[in-house]
C-alpha positions in Angstrom: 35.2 -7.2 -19.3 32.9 -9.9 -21.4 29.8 -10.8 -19.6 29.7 -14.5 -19.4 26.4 -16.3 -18.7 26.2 -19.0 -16.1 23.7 -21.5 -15.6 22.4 -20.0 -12.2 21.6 -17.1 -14.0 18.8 -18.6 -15.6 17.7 -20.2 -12.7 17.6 -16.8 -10.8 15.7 -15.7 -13.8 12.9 -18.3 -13.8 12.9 -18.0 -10.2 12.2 -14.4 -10.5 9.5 -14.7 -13.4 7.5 -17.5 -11.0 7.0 -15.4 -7.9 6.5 -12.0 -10.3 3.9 -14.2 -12.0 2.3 -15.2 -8.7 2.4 -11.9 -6.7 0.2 -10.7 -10.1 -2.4 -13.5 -9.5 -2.3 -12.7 -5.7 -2.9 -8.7 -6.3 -5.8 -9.8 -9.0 -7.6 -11.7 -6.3 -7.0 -9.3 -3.9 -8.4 -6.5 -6.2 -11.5 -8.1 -7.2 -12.1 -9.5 -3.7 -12.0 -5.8 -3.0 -14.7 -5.0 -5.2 -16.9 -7.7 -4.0 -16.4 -6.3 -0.5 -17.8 -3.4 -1.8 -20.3 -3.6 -3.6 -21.7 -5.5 -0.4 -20.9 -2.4 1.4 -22.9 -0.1 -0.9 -22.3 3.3 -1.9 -22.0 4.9 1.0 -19.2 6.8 3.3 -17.4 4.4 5.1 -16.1 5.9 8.2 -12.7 4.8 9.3 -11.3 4.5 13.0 -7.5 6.5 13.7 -5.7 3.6 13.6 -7.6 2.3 9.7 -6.3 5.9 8.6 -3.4 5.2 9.8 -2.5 2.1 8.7 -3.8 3.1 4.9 -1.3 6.0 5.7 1.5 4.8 6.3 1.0 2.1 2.9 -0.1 5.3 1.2 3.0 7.4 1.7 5.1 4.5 0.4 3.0 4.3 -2.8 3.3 7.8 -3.6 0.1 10.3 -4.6 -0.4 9.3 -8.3 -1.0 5.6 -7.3 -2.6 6.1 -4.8 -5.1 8.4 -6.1 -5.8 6.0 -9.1 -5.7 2.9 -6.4 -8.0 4.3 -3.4 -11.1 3.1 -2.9 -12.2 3.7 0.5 -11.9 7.0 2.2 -10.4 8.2 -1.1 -11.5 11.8 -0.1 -10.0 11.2 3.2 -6.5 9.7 2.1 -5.2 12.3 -0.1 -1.7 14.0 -0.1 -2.1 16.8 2.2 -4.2 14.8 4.4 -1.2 11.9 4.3 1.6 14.4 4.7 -0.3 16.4 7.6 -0.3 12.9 9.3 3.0 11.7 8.8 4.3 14.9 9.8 2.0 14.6 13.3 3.3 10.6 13.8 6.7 11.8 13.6 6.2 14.8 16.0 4.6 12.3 18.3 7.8 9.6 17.8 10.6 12.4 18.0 9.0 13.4 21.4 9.6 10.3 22.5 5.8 8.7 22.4 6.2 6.7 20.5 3.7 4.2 21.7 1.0 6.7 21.7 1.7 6.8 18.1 1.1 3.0 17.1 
């Protein structure tokens, strides 16, 4: 079977390169608002409530420990592996018994 090349194929693939392009400038902005944020905060702990450990959690377990290691900022001592698989595995104890509001 010869691959043919249609018009729309291009099209897909500009398509493709313009939001690529702008999700790069989006995470840029993001990354330096970030640091703006803080170096306003200053060096110090910052202490996070259940549901901010959570949240980073849950985005942490989908990034994987290598990135996320090299991405955390805040709570980085608090977000690691074992600490996100310890977690996870309590979150889905709590939605397997059926609780699975008190989880959220």
């Amino acid at each position: 079977m010869e691959f043919i090349m249609h018009p729309w194929h291009l099209l897909v693939l500009a398509l493709s390169a313009l939001i690529s392009h702008e999700r790069e400038r989006v995470i840029a902005y993001l990354i330096t608002e970030n640091q703006v944020l803080r170096e306003k905060l200053g060096k110090g702990r910052t202490l996070l409530n259940d549901d901010q450990r959570r949240r980073l959690a849950v985005k942490g377990k989908v990034l994987g420990r290598k990135a996320l290691l090299e991405l955390a900022t805040i709570g980085a001592s608090e977000i690691t592996s074992s600490a996100l698989g310890r977690k996870w595995a309590e979150w889905m104890a709590t939605f397997s018994a059926g609780n699975a509001w008190e989880a959220c």
